[in-house]
N, CA, C and O atoms as a CHARMM CRD file, in Angstrom:
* protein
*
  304
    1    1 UNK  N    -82.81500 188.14300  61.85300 PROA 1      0.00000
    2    1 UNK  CA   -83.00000 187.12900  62.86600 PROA 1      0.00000
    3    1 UNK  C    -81.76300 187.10000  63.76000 PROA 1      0.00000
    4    1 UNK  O    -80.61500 186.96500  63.33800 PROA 1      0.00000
    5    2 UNK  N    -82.18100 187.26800  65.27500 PROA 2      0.00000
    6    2 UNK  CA   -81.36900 187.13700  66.19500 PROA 2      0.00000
    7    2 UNK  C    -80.72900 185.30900  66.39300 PROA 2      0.00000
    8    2 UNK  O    -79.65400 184.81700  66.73500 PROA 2      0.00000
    9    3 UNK  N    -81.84700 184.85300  66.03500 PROA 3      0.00000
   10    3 UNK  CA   -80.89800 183.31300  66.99600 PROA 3      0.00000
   11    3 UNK  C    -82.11400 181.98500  66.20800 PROA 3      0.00000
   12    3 UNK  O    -83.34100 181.89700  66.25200 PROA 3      0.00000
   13    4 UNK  N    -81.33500 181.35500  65.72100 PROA 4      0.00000
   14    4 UNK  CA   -82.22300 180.08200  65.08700 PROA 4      0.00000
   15    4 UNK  C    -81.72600 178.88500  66.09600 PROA 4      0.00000
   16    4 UNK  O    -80.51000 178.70500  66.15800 PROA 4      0.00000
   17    5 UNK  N    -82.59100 178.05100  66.89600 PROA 5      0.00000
   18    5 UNK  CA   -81.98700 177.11600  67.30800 PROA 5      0.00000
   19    5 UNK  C    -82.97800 175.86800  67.14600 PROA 5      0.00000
   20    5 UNK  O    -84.17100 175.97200  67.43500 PROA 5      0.00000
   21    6 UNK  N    -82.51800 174.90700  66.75700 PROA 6      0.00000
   22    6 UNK  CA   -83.25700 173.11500  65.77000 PROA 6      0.00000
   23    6 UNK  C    -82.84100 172.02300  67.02300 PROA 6      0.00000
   24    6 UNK  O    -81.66000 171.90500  67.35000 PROA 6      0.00000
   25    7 UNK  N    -83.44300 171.58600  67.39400 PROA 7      0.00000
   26    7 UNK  CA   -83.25200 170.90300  68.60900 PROA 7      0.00000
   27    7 UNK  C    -84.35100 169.79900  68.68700 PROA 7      0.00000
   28    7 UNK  O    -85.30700 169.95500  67.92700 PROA 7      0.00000
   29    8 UNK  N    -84.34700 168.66700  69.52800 PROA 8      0.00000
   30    8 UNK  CA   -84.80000 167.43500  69.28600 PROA 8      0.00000
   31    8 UNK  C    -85.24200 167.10800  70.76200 PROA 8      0.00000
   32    8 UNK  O    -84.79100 165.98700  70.99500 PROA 8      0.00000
   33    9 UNK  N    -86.07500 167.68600  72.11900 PROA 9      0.00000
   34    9 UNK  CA   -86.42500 167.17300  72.89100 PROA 9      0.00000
   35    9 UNK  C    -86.25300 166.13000  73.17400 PROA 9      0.00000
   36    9 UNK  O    -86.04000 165.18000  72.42200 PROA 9      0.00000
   37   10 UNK  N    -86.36700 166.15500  75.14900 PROA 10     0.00000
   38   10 UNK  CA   -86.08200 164.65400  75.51400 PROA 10     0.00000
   39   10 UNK  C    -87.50700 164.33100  75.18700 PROA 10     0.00000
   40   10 UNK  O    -87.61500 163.10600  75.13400 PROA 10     0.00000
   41   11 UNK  N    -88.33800 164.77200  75.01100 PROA 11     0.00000
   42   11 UNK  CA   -89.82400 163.83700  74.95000 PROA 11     0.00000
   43   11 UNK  C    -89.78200 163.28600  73.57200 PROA 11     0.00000
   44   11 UNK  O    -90.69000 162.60400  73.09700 PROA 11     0.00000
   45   12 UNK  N    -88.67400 163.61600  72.94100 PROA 12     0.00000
   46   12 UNK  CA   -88.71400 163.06500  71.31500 PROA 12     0.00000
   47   12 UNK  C    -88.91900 164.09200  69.98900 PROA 12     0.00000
   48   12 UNK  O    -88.64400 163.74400  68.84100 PROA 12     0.00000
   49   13 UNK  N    -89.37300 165.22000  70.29800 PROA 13     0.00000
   50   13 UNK  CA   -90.02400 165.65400  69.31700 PROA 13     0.00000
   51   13 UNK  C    -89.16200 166.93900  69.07800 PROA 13     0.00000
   52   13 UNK  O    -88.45800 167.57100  69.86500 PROA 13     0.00000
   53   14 UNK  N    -89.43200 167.13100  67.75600 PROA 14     0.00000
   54   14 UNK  CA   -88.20700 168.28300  66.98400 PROA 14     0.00000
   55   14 UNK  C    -88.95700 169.40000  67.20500 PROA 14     0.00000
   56   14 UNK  O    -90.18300 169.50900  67.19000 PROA 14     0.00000
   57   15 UNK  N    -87.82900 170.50100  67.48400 PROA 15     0.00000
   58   15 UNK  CA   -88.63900 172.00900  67.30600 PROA 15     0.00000
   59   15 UNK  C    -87.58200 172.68300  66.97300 PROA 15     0.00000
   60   15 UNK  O    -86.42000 172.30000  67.11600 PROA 15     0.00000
   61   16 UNK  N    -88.04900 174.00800  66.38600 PROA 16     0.00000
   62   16 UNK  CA   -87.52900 175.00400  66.07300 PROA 16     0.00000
   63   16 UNK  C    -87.94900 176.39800  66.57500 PROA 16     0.00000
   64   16 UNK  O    -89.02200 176.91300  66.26100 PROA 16     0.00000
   65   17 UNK  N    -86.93000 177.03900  67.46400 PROA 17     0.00000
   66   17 UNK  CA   -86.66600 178.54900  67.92600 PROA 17     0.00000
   67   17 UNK  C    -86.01200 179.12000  67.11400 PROA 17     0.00000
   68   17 UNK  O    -84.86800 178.96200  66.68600 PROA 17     0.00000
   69   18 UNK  N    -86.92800 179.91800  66.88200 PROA 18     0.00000
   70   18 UNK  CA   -86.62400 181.26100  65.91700 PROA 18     0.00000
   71   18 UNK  C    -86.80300 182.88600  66.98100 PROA 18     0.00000
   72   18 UNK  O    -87.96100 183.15500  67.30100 PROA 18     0.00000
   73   19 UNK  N    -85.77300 183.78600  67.42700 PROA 19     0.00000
   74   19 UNK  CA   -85.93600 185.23400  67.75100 PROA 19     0.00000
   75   19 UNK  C    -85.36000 186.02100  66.59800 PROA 19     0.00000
   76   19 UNK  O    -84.22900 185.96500  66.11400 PROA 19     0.00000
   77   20 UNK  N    -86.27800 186.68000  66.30700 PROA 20     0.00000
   78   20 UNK  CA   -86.14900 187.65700  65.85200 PROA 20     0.00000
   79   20 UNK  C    -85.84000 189.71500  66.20000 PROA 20     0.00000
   80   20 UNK  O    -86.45200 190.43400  66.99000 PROA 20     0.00000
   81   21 UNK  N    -85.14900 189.93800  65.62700 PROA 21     0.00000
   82   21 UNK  CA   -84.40800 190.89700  66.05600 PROA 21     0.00000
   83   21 UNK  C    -85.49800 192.39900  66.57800 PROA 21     0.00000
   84   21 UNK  O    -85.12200 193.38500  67.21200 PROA 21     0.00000
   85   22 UNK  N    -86.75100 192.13200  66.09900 PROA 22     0.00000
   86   22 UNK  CA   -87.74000 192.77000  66.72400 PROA 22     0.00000
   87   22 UNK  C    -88.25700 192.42500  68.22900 PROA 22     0.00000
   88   22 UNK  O    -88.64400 193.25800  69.04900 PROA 22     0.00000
   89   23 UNK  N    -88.19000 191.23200  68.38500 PROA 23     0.00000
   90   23 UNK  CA   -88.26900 190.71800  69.22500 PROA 23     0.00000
   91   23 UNK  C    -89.02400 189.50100  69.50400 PROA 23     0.00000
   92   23 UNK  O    -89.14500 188.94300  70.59500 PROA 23     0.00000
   93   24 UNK  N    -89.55900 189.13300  68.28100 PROA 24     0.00000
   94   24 UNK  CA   -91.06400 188.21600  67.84100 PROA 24     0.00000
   95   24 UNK  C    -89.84700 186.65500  67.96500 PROA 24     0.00000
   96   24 UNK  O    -88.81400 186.27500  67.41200 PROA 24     0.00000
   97   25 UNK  N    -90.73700 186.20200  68.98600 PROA 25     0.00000
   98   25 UNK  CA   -90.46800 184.78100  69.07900 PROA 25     0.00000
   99   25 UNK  C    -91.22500 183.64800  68.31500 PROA 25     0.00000
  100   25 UNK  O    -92.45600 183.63100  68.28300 PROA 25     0.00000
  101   26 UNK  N    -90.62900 182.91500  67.84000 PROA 26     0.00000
  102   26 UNK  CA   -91.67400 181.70000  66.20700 PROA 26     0.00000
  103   26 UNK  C    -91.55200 179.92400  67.16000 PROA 26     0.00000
  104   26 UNK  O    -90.46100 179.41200  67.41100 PROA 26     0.00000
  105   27 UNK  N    -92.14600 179.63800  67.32800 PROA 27     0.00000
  106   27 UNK  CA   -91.86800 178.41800  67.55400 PROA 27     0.00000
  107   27 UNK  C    -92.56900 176.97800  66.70100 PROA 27     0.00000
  108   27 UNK  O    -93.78400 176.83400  66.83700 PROA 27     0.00000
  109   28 UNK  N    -91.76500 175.88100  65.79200 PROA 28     0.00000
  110   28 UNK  CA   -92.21300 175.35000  65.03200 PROA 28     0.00000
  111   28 UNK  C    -91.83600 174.03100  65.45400 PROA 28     0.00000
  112   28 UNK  O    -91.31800 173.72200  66.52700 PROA 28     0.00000
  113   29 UNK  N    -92.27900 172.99200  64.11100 PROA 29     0.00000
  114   29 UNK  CA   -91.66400 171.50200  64.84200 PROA 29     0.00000
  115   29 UNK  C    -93.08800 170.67000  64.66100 PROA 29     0.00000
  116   29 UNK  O    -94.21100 171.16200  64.55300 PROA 29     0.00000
  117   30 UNK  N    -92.75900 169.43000  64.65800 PROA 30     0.00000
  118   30 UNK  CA   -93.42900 168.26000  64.92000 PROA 30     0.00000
  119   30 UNK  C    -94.01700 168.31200  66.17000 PROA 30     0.00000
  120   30 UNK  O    -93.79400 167.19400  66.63400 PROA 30     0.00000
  121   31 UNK  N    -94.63700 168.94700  66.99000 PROA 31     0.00000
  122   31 UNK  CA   -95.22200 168.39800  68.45100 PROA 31     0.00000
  123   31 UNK  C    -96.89000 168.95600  68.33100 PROA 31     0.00000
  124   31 UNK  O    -97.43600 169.70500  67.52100 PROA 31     0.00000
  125   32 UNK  N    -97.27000 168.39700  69.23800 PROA 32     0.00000
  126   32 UNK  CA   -98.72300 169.08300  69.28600 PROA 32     0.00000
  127   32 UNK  C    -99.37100 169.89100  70.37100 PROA 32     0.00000
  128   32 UNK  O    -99.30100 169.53600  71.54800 PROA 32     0.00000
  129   33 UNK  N   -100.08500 171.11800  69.93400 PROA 33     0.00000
  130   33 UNK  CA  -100.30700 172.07100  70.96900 PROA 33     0.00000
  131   33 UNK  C   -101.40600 172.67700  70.38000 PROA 33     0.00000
  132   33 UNK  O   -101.84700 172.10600  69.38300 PROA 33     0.00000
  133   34 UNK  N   -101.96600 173.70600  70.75300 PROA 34     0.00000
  134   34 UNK  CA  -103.25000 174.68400  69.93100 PROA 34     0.00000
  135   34 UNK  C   -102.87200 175.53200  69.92000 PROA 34     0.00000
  136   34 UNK  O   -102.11100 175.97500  70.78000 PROA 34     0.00000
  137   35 UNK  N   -103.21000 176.03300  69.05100 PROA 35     0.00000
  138   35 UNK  CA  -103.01500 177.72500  68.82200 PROA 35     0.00000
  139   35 UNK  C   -102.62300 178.64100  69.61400 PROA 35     0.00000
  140   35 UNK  O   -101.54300 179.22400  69.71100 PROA 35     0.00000
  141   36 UNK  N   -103.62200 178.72700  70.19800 PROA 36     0.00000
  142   36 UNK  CA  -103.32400 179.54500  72.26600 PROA 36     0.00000
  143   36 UNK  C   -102.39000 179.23000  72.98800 PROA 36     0.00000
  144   36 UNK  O   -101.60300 180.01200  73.52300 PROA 36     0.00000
  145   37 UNK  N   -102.39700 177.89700  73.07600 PROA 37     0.00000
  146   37 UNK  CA  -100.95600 177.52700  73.88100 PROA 37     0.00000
  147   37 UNK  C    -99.84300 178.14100  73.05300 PROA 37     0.00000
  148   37 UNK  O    -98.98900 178.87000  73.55800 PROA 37     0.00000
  149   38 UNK  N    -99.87700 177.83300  71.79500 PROA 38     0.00000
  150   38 UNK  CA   -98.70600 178.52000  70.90300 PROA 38     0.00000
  151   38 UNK  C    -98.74800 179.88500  70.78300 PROA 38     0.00000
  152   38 UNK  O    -97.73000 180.56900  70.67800 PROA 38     0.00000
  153   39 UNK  N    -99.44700 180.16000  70.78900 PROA 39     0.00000
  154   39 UNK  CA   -99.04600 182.00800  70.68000 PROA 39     0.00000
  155   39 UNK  C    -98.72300 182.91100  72.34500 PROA 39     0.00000
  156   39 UNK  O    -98.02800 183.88600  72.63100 PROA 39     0.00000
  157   40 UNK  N    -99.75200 181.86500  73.27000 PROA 40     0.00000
  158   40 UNK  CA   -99.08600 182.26900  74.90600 PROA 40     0.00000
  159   40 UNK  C    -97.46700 181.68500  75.41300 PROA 40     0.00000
  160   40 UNK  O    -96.82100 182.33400  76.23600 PROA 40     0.00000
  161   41 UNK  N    -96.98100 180.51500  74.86600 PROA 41     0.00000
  162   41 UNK  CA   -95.98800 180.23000  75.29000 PROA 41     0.00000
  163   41 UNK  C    -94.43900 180.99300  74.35400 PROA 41     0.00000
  164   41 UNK  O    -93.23800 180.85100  74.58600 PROA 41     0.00000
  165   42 UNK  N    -95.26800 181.91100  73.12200 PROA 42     0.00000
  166   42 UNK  CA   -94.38400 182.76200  72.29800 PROA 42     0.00000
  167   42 UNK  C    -94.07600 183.83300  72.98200 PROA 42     0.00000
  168   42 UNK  O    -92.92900 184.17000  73.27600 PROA 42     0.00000
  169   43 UNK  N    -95.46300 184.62800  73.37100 PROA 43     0.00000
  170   43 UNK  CA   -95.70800 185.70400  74.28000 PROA 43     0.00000
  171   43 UNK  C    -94.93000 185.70700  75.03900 PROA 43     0.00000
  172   43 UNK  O    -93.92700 186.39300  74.84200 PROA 43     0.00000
  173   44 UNK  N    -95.08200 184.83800  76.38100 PROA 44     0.00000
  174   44 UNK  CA   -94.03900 184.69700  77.54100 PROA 44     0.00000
  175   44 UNK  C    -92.43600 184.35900  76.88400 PROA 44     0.00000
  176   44 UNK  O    -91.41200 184.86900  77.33800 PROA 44     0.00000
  177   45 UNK  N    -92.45900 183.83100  76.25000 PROA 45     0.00000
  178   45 UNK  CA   -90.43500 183.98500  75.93000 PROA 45     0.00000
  179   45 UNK  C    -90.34700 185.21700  75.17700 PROA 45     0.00000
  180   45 UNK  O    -89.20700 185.58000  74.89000 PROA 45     0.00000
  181   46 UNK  N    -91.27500 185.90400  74.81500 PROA 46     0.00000
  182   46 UNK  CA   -91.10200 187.64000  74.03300 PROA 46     0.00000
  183   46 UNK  C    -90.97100 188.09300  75.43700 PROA 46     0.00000
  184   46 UNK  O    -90.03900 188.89700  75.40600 PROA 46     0.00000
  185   47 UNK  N    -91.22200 188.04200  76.13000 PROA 47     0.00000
  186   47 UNK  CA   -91.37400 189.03400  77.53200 PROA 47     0.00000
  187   47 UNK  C    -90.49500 188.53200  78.33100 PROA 47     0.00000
  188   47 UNK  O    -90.59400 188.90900  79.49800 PROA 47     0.00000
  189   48 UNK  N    -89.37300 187.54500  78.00200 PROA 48     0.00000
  190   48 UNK  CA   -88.65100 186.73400  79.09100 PROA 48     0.00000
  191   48 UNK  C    -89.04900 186.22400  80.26400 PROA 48     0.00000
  192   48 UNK  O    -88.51000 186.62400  81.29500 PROA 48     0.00000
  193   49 UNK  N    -90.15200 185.16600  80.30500 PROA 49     0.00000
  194   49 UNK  CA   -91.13000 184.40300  80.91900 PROA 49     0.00000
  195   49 UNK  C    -90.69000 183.09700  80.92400 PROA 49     0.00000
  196   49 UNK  O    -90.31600 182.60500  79.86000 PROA 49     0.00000
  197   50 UNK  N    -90.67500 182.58800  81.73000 PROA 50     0.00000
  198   50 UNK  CA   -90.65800 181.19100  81.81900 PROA 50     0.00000
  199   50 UNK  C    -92.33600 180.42400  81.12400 PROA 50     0.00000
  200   50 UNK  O    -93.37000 180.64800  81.75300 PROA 50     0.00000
  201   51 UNK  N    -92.37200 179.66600  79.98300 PROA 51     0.00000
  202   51 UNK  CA   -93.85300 180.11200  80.33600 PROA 51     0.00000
  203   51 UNK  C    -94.61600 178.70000  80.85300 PROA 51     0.00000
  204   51 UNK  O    -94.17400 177.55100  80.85300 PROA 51     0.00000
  205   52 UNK  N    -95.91800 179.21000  81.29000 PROA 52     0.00000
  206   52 UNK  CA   -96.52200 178.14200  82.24900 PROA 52     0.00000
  207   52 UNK  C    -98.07100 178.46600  81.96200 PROA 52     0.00000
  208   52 UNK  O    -98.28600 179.63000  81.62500 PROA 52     0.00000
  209   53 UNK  N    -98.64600 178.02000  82.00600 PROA 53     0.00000
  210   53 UNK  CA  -100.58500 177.65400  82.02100 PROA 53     0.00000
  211   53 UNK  C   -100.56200 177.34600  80.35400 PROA 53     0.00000
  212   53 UNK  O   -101.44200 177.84700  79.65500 PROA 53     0.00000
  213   54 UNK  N    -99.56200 176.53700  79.78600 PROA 54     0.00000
  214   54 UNK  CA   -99.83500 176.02200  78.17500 PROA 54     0.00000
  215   54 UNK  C    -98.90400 174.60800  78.52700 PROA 54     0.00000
  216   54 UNK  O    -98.09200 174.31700  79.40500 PROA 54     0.00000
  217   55 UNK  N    -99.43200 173.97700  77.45900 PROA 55     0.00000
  218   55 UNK  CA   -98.70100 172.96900  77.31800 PROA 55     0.00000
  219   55 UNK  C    -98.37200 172.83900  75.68500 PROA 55     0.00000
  220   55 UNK  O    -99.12400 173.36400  74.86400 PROA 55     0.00000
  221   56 UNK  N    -97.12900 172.06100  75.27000 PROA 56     0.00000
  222   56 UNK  CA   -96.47100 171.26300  73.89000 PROA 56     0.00000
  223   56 UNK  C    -96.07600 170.20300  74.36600 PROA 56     0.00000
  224   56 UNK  O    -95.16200 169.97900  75.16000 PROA 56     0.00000
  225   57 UNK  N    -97.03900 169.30300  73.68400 PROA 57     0.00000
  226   57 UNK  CA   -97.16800 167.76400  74.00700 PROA 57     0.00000
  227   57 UNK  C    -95.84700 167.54400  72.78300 PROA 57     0.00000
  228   57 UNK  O    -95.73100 167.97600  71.63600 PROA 57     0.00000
  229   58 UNK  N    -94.80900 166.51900  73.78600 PROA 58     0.00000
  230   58 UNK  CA   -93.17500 166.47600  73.27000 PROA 58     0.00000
  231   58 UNK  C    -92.66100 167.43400  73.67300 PROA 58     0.00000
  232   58 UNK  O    -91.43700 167.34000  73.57100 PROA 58     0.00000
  233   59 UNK  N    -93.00300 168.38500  74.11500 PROA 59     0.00000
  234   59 UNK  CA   -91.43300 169.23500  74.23700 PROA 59     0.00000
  235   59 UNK  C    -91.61300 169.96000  76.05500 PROA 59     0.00000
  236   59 UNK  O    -92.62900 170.40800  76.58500 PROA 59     0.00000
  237   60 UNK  N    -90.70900 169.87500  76.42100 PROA 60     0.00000
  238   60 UNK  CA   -90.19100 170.02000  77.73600 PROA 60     0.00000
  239   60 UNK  C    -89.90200 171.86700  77.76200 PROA 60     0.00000
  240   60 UNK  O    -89.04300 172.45700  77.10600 PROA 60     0.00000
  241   61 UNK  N    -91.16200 172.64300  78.96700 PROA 61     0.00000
  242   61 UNK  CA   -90.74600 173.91000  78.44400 PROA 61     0.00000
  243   61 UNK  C    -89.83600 174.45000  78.72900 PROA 61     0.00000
  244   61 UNK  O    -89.34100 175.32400  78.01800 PROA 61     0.00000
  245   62 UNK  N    -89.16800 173.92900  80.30600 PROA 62     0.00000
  246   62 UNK  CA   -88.00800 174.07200  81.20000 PROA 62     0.00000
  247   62 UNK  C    -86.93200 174.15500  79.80000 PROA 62     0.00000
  248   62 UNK  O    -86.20100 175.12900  79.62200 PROA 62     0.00000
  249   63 UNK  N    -86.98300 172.77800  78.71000 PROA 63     0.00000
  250   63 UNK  CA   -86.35100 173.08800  77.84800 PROA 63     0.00000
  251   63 UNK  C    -86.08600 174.26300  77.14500 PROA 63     0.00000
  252   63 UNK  O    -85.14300 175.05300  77.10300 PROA 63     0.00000
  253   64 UNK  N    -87.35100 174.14600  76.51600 PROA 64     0.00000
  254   64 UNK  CA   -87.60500 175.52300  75.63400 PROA 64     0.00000
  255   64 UNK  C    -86.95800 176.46100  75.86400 PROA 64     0.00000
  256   64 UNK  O    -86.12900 176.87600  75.05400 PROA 64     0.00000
  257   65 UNK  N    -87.24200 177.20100  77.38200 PROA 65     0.00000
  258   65 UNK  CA   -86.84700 178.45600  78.11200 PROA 65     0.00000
  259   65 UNK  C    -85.51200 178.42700  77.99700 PROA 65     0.00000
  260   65 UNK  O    -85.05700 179.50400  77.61100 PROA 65     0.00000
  261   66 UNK  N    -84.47600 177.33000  78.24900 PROA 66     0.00000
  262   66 UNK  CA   -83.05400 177.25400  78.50700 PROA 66     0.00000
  263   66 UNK  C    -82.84900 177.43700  77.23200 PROA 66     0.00000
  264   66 UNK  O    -81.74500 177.97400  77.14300 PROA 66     0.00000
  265   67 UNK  N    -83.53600 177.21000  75.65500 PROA 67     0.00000
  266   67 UNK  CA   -82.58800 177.38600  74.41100 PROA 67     0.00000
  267   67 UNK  C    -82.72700 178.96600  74.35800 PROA 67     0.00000
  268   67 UNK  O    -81.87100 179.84700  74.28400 PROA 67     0.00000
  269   68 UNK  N    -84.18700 179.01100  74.42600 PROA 68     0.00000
  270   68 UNK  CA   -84.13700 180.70800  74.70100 PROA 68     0.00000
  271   68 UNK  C    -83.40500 181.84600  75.49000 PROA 68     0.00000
  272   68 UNK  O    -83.36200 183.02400  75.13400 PROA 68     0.00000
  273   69 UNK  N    -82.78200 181.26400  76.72700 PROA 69     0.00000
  274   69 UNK  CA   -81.70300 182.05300  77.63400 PROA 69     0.00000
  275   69 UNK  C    -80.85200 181.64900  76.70300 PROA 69     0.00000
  276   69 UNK  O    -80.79900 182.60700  75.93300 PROA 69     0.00000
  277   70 UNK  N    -79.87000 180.48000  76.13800 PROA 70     0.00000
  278   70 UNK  CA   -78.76800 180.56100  75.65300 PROA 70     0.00000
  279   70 UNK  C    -78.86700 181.46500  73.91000 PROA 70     0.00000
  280   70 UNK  O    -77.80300 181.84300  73.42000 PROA 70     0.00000
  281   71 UNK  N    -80.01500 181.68400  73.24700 PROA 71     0.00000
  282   71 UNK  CA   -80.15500 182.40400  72.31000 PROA 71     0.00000
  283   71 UNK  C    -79.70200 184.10400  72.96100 PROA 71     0.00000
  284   71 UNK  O    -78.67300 184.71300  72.66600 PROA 71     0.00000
  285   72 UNK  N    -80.40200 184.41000  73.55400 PROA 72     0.00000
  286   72 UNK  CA   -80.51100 186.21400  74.29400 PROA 72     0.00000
  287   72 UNK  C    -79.41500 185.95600  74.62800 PROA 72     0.00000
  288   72 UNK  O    -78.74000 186.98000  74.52700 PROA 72     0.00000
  289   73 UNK  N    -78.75100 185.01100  75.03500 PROA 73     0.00000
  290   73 UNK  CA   -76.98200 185.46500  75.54600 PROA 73     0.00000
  291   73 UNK  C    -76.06400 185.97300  74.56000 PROA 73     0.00000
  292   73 UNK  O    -75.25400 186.89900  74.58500 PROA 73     0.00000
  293   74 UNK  N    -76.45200 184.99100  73.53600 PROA 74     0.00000
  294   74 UNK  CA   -75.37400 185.40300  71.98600 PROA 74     0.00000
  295   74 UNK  C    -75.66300 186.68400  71.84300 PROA 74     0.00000
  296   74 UNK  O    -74.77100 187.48000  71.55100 PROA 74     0.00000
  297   75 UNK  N    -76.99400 187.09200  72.03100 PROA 75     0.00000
  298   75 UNK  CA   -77.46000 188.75400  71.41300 PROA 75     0.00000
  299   75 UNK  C    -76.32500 189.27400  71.90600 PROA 75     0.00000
  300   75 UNK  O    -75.37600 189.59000  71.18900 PROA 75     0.00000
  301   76 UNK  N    -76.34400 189.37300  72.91900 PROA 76     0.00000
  302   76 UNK  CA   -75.99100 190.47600  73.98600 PROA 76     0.00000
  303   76 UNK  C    -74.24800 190.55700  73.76200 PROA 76     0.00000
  304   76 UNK  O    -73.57400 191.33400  74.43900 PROA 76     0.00000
């Protein structure tokens, strides 16, 4: 594993970013979303995407994306 990051949204709700050194992005946590949204908004941060046409009710994706740029920075 490249980068674990545990973080607590401004909408309230806990998540967890996980990259992995293959490249497989995990995203976990208390919030609510479906399946699809969760595996498209994984997709797009595997591909370095901002991602957009999903939603995670609690979590802010603008967020998301920024733990994910500061994760790929440590890689590098």
């Amino acid at each position: 594993m490249i980068c674990e990051k545990i973080g607590r949204s401004r909408l309230g709700k806990t998540y967890i970013l996980r990259i992995y050194d293959n490249g497989k992005v995990e995203i976990t946590g208390d919030f609510f979303t479906t399946e699809e949204d969760l595996k498209r908004i994984e997709e797009d941060l595997k591909n370095g995407k901002k991602p957009e046409n999903a939603t995670i009710l609690g979590v802010d994706l603008d967020e998301l994306f920024r733990e994910y740029q500061e994760c790929r920075k440590v890689d590098k």
